[in-house]
Backbone as a ProteinNet text record, in pm:
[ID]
protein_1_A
[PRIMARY]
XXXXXXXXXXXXXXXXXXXXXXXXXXXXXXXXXXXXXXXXXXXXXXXXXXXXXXXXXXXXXXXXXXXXXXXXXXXXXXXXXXXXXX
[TERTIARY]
550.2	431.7	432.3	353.4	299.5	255.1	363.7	317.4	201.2	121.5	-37.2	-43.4	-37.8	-41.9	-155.2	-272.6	-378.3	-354.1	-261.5	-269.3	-131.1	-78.4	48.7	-42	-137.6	-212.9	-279.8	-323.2	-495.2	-343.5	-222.7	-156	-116.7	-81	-69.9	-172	-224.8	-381.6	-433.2	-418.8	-461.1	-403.2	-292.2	-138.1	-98.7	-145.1	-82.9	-181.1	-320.8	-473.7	-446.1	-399.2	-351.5	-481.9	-460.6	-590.1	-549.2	-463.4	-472.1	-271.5	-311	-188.3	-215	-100.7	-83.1	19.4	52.8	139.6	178.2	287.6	289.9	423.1	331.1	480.3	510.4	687.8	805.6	846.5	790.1	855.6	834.2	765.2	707.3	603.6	498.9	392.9	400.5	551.2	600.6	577.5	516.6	508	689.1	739.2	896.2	961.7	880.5	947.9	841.7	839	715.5	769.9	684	678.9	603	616.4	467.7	456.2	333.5	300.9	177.9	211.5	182.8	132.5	-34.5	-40.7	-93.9	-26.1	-134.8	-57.6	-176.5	-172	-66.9	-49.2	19.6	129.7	199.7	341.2	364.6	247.1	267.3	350.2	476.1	610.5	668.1	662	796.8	873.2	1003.7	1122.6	1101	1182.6	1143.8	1178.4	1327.2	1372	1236.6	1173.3	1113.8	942.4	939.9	840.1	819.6	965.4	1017.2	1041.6	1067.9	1080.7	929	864.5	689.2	643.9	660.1	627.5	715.1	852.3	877.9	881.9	790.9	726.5	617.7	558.4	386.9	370.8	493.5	495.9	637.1	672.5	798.8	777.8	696.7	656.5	624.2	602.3	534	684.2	781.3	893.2	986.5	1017.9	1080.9	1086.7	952.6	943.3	915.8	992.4	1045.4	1160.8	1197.4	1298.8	1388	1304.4	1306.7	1164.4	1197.9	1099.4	1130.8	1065.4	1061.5	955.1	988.5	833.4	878.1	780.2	712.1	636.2	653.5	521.4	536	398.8	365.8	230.2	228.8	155.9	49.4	-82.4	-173.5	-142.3	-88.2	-82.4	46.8	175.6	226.3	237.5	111	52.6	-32.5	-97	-180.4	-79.7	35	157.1	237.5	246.8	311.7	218.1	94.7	-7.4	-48.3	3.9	-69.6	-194.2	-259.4	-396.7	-437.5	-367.3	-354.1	-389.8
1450.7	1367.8	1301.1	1292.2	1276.4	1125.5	1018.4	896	876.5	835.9	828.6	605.6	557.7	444.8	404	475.9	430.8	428.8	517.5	518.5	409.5	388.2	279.4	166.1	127.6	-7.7	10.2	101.4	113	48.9	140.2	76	-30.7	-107.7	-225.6	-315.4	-236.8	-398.2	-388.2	-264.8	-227.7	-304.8	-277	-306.7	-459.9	-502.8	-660	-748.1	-727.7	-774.5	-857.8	-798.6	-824.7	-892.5	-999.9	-1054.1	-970.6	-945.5	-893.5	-796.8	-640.4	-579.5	-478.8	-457.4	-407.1	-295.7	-177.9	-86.1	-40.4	-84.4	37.6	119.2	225.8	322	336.5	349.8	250.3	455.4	549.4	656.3	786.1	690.9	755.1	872.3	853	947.3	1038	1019.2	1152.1	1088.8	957.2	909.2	874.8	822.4	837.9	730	623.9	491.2	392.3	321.9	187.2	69.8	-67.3	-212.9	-217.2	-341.5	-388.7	-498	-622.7	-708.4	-722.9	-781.9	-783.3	-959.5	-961.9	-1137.4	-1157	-1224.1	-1216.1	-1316.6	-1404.9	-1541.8	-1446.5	-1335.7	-1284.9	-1375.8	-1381.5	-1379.7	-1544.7	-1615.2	-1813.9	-1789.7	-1900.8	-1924.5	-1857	-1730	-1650.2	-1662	-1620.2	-1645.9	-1515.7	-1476.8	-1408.2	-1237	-1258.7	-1170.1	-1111.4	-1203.5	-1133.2	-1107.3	-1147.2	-1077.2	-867	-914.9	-816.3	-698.6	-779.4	-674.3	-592.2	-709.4	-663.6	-547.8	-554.7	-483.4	-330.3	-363.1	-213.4	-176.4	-229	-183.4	-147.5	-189.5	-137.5	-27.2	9.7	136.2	246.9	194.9	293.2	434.6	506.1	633.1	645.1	585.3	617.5	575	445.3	453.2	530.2	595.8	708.3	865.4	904.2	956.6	950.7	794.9	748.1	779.7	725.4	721	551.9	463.9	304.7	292.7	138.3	63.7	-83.7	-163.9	-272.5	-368.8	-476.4	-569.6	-695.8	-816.5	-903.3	-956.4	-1021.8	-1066.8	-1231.6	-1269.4	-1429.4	-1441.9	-1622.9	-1611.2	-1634.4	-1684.5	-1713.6	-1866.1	-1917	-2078.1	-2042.1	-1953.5	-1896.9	-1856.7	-1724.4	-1681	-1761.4	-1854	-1933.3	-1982.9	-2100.4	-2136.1	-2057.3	-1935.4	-1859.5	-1839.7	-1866.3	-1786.8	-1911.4	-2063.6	-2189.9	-2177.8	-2103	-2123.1	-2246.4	-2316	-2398.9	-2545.7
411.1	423.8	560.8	650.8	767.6	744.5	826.4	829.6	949.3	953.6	1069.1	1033.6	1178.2	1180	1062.1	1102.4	1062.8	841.6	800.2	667.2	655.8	717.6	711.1	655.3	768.4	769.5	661.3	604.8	471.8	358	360.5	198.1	247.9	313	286.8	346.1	370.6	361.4	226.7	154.6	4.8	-88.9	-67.9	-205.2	-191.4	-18.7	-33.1	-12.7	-35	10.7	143.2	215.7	344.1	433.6	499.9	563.2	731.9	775.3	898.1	871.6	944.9	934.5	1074.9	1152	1231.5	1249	1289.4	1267.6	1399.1	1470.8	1619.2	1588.2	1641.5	1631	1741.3	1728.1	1846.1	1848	1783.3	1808.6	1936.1	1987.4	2103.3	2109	1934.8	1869	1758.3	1720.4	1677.8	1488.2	1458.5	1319	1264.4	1327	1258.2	1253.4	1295.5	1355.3	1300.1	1312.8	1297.1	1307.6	1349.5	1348.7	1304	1203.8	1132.3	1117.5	1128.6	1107.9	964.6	901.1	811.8	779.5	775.6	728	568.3	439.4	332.8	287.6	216.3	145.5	13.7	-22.4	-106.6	-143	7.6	27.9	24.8	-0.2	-40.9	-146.3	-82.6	-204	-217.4	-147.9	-177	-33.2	-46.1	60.2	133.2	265.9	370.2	257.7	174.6	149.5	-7.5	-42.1	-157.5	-84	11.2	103.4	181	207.6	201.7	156.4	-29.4	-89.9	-143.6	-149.1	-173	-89.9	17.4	157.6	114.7	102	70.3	-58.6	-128.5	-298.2	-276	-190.9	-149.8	-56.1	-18.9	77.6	36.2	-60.3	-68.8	-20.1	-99.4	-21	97.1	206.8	288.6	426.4	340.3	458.7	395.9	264.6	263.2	359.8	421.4	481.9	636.2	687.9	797.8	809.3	987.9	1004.2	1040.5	1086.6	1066.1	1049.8	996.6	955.8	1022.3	1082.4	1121.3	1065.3	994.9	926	965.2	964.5	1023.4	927.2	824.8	725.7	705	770.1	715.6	613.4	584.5	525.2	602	562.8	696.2	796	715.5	737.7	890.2	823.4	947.8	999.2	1027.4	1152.5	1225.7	1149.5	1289.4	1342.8	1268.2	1367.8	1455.5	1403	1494.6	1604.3	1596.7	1745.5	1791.1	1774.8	1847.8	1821	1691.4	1655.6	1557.7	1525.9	1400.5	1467.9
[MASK]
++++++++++++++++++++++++++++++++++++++++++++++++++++++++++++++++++++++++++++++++++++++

């Protein structure tokens, strides 16, 4: 199965009603690698590690047929802090 940035971002803006998700692939095109940012009020009250685990429950298939995975997930309250938008 052929990871494509663009279907990275649809399941988890799908699976985590994600208000903003971003995908770059670090593999130099080849689909094998990814970073992801990931923002959803989902993830209010849970700790970094059960964020985490959401993220790779909502994509298991899709980083099984990676080679890394890199994630990044706040909630909205700490992405505006993280961007001095707040």
């Amino acid at each position: 199965m052929a990871v494509t940035k663009e279907s990275l971002e649809e399941v988890l803006r799908e699976k985590l009603s994600a208000d903003y998700v971003v995908a770059t692939d670090t593999s130099g095109g080849c689909g094998q690698s990814f970073n992801v940012i990931i923002v959803s009020s989902v993830f209010e009250g849970k700790t970094l590690l059960q964020k985490h685990q959401m993220v790779n429950s909502a994509a298991k298939a899709e980083i099984a047929a990676l080679h890394a995975f890199s994630q990044k997930t706040y909630t909205p309250a700490q992405w505006e802090e993280q961007n001095g938008t707040s």
